[in-house]
C-alpha positions in Angstrom: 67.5 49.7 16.5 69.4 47.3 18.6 67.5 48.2 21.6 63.9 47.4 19.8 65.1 44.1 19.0 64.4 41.2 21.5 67.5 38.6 22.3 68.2 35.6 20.0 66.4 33.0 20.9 66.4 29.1 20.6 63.4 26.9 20.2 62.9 23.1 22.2 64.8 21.9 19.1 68.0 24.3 19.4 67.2 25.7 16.4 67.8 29.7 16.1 64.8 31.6 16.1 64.0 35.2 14.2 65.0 37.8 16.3 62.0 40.3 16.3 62.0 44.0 16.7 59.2 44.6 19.6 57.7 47.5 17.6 56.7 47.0 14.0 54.5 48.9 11.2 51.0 47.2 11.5 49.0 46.6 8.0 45.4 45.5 8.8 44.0 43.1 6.6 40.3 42.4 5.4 38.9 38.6 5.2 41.5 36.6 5.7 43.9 35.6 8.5 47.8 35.2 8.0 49.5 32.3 9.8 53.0 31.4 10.1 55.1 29.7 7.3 52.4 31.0 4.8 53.4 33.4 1.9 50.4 35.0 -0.3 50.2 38.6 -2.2 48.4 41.2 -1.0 47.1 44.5 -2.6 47.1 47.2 -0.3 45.5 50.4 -1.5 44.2 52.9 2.2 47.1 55.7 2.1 47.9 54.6 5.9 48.8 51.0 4.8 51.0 52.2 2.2 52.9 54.3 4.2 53.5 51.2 6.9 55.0 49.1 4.1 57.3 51.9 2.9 58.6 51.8 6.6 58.8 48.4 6.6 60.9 48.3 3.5 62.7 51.5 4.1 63.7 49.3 7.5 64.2 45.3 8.0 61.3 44.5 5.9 59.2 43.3 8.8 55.4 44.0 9.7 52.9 43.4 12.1 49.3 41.7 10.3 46.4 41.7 12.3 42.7 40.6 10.7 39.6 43.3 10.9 36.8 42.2 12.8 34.6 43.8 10.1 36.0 43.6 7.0 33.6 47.0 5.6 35.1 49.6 8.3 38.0 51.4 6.1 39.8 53.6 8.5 40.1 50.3 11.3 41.2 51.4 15.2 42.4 50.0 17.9 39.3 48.3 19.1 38.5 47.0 14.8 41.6 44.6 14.7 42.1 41.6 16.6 45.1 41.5 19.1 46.3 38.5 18.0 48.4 38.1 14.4 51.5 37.5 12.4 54.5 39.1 12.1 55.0 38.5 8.0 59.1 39.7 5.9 57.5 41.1 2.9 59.6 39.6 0.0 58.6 41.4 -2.8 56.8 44.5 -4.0 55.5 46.4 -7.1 53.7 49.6 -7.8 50.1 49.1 -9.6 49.1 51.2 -12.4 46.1 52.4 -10.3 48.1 53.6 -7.2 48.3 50.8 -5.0 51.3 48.3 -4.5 51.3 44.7 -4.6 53.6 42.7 -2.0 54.5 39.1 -1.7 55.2 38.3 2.0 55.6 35.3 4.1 54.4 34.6 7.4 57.2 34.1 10.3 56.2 33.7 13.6 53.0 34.8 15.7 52.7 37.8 18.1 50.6 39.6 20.4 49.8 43.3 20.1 50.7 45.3 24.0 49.6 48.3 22.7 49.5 51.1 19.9 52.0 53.7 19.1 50.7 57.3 18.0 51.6 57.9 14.6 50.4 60.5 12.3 50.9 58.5 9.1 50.2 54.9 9.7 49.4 52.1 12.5 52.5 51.1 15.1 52.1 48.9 17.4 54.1 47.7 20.4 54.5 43.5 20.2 55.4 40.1 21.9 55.9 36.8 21.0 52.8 34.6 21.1 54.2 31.1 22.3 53.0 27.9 21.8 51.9 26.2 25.6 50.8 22.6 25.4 48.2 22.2 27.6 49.0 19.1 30.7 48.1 15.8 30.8 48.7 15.9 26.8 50.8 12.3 25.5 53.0 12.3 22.5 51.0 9.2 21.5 48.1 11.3 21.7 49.6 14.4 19.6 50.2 11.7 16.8 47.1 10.1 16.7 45.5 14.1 16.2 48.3 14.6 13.5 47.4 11.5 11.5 43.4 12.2 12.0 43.9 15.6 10.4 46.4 14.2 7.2 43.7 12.0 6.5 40.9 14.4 6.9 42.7 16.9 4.7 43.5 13.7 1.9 39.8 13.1 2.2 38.7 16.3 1.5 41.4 16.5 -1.7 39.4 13.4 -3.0 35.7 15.5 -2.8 36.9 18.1 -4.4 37.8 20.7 -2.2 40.6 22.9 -4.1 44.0 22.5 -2.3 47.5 21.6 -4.3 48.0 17.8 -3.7 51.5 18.6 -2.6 50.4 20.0 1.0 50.1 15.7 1.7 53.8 15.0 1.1 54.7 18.5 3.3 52.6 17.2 6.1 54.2 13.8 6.0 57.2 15.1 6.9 55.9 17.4 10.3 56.2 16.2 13.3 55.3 19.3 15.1 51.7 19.6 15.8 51.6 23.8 16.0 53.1 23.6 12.5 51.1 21.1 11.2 48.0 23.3 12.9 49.1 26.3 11.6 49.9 24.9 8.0 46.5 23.0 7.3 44.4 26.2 8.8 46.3 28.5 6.5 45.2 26.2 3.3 41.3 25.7 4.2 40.0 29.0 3.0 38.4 29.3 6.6 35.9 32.4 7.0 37.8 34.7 9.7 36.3 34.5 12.8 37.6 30.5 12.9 40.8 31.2 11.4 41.3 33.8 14.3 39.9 30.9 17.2 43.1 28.8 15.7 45.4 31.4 15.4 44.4 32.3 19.2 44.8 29.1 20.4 48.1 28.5 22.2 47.9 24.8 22.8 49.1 23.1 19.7 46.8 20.1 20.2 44.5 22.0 20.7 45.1 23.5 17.0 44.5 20.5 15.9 41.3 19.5 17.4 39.2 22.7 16.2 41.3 21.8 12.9 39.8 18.0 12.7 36.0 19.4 13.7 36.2 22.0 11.0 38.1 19.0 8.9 35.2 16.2 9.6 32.5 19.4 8.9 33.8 20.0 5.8 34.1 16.2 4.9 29.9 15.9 5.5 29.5 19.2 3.6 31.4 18.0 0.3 30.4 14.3 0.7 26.4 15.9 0.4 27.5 18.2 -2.7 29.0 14.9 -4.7 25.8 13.1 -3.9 23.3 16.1 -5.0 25.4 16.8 -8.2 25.6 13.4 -9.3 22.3 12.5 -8.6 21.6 15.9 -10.7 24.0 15.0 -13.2 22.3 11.6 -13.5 18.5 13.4 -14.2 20.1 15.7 -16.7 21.7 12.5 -18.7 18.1 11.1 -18.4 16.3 13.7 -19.6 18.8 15.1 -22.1 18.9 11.3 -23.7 15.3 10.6 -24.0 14.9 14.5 -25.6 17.5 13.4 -28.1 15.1 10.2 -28.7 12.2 12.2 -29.3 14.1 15.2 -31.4 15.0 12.0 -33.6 11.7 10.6 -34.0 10.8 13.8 -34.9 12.8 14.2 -37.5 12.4 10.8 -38.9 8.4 11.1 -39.0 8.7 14.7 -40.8 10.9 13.3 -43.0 8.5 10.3 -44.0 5.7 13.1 -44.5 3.7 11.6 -41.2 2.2 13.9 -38.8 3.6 13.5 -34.5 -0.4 12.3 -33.9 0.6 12.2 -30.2 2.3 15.6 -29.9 -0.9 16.7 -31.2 -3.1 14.5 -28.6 -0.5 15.9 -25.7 -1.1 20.0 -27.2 -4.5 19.3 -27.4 -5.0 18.4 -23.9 -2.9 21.1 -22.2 -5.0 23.6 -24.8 -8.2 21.9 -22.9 -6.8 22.4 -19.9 -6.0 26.0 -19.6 -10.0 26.1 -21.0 -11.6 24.1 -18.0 -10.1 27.4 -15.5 -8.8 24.6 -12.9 -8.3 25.5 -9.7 -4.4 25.7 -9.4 -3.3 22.6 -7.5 -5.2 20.2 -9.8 -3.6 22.4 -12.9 -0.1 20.8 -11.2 -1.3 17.4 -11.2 -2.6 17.7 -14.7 0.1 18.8 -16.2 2.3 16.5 -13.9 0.1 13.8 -15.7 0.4 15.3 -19.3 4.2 15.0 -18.6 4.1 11.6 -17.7 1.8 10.7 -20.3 4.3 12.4 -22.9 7.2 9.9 -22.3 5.3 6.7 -22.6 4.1 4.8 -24.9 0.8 5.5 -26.8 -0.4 1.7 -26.4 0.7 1.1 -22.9 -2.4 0.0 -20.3 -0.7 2.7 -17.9 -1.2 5.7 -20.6 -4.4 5.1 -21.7 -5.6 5.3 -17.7 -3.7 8.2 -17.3 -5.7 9.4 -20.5 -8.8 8.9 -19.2 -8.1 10.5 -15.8 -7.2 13.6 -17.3 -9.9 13.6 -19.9 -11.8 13.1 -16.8 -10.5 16.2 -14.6 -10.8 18.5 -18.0 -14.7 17.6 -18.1 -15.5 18.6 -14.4 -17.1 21.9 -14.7 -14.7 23.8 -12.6 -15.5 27.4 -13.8 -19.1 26.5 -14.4 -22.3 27.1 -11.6 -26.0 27.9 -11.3 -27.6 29.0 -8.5 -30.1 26.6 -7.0 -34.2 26.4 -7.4 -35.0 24.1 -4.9 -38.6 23.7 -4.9 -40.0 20.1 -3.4 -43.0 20.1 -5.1 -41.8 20.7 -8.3 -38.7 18.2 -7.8 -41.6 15.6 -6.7 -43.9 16.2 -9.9 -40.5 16.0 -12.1 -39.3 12.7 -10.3 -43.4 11.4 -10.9 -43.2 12.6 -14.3 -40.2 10.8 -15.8 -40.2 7.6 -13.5 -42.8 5.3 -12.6 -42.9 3.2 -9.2 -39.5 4.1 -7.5 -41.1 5.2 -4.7 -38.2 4.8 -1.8 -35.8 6.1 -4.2 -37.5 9.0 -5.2 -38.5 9.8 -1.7 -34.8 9.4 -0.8 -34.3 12.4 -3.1 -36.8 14.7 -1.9 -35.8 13.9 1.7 -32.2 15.0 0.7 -33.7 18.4 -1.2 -35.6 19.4 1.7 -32.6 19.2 3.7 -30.5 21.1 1.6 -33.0 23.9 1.5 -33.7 23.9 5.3 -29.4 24.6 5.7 -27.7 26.5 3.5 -24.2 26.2 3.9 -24.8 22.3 4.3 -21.7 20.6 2.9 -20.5 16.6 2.8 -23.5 14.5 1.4 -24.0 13.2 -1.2 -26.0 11.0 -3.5 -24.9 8.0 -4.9 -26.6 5.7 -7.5 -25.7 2.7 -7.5 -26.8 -0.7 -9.6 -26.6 -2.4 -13.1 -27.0 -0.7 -16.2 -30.3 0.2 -17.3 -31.9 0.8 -13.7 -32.5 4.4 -14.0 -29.6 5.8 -12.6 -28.5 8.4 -14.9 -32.1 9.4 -15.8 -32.6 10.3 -12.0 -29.4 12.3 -12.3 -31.3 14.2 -15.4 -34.5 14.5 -13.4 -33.0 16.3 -9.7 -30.6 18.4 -12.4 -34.2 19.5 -14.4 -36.0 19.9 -10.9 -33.3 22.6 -9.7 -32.9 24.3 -13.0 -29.5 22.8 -14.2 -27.9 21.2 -16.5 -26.6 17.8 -16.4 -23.2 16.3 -16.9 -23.0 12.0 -17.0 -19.0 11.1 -15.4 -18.4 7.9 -13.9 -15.6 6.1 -11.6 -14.3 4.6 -14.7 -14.1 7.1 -16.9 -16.5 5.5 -19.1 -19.0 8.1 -20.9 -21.7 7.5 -23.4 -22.7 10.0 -27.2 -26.2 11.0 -24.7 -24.6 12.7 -22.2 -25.3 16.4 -21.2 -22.2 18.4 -21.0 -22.5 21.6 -18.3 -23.4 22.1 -14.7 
């Protein structure tokens, strides 16, 4: 094996590096991507993956981890994985009940897949060493500023909500390398795969961080929304859960006197009247939005008893309700002669408007307004045209205001 295994190597810190074989088992792996220095279990079930990790452990424990491009493709090629992944040292593994194995391994350094080795029993691939290559021009003031943007991103998104152990802050205090720090944040966000894999690919370590801080600031707008919506929610439910408590206690205490909820009834009456007047649907929302409205206030208020009134109003319009017309001007102009005296301009008004309407059908827009003082002849005209063209008539003013003589109908 001594051959397969590249020299020792020393990193810009004279620290010893790994020495990695150049050709390893490969275990592809399904939404998620592995970075260095990270160390998660994995279940591993297709009869191809299991054989690479018995090679792995029958060897130097070492494998090869590459993400699939689509996670649904079970028997993954060449052309399915990315090139790109993580050499991982699997630490620990047991046998599951159902036939797979569980291992426990830790990610060590990055690599490069060259090419694949045929194998009749599982994925080998031939590998190099993905270095890290900071790109020119690039300060060490500036590579410090990017680190301490992304800590306090990542503390920010801690205080939303997101779900990452507090401790990651007091790890990243003490790196001073940005490809660490990169690969060490990335590796905690849960990313979706194809951004995980756009980090992992990048060589330039500040450059890491910068796809790291737009993901970061993202996120930070994303959770900063949610904690507004939920507590403005939370705040409605408190609302409406506190005044239903109110009322389920006045409830109580009135059935407990013996008294009837009068107003329950009044609200139950109206929505029974309501589903009776066949509204056309949009003004059956605003009724009911109303009836609601009317529910939580006070019987006595000035504001209810309006709102009253308008939907008493809407109930009596004759929505389902029509005749067909029998316009016939010389019979409107001997009813107009018959019931009213003098009224001549007024009455001639009317018959002018009839004729019309009879010339053209489908005429739609005018129409006729009485206006004056009480006691002019306004709704008797009303009851004349409606007699005149065989209907019946219905008395409903601005205001709401009706009298015991009206005619209810159309």
């Amino acid at each position: 094996m001594a051959e397969n295994r590249e020299p020792d190597q020393t990193n810009a810190n004279g620290e010893a590096e790994l020495n990695i074989p150049k050709t390893l088992p490969l275990l592809p792996v399904r939404d998620i991507v592995v970075f260095p220095y990270m160390i998660l279990p994995l279940f591993v079930g297709r009869k191809a993956s299991i054989n690479a990790v018995n090679e792995a452990l029958s060897s130097n424990r070492l494998m090869m981890l590459a993400a699939q491009k689509n996670a649904s493709i079970e028997e993954p090629g060449s052309d399915d994985l990315y090139k790109v992944g993580t050499v991982v040292s699997i630490m620990r593994m047991i046998k599951t009940s159902d036939g797979r194995i569980k291992i426990l391994a830790q990610g060590l350094v990055k690599a490069v897949i060259k090419n694949f080795i045929p194998s009749s029993s599982f994925m080998k691939v031939k590998i190099e060493r993905f270095e890290d290559k900071e790109r020119n021009g690039v300060k060490p003031i500036e590579q410090e500023a990017l680190r301490r943007t992304v800590r306090a991103q990542v503390e920010t998104i801690i205080d939303l909500g997101k779900s990452i152990s507090p401790d990651i802050l007091m790890v990243l205090e003490g790196i001073e390398d940005s490809g660490k720090m990169a690969d060490l944040v990335a590796s905690n966000l849960g990313l979706q795969v194809e951004s995980a894999q756009k980090i992992l690919e990048t060589e330039s370590p500040s450059g890491r961080l910068r796809l790291l801080s737009e993901l970061l600031s993202h996120e930070i707008t994303l959770l900063s929304l949610q904690e507004k919506i939920q507590t403005k929610t939370q705040n409605e439910m408190t609302k409406t859960q506190k005044e239903y408590y109110l009322r389920e206690q006045m409830r109580q205490i009135q059935n407990e006197l013996g008294e009837t909820d009068e107003r329950l009834a009044e609200i139950n009456e109206l929505r029974e009247k309501v589903k009776q007047a066949k509204m056309p649907e949009a003004v059956a929302k605003e009724v009911e939005k109303q009836i609601r409205r009317l529910e939580k206030m006070h019987p006595e208020s000035a504001e209810a008893a309006t709102i009253r009134t308008y939907v008493e109003w809407l109930i009596e319009v004759p929505w389902s309700v029509s005749t067909k017309d029998n316009i016939e001007i010389k019979n409107a102009k001997k009813v107009l002669d018959e019931d009213h005296y003098d009224l001549e301009k007024i009455k001639q008004r009317i018959l002018e408007y009839l004729g019309v309407a009879k010339l053209k059908k489908d005429m739609k827009g005018p129409i006729l307004c009485f206006v004056g003082p009480p006691g002019t002849g306004k709704t008797s005209l009303g009851k004349s045209i409606a007699r005149a063209l065989g209907r019946k008539f219905t008395r409903m003013s601005l205001g709401g205001i009706r009298d015991e003589s009206e005619i209810r109908g159309h």
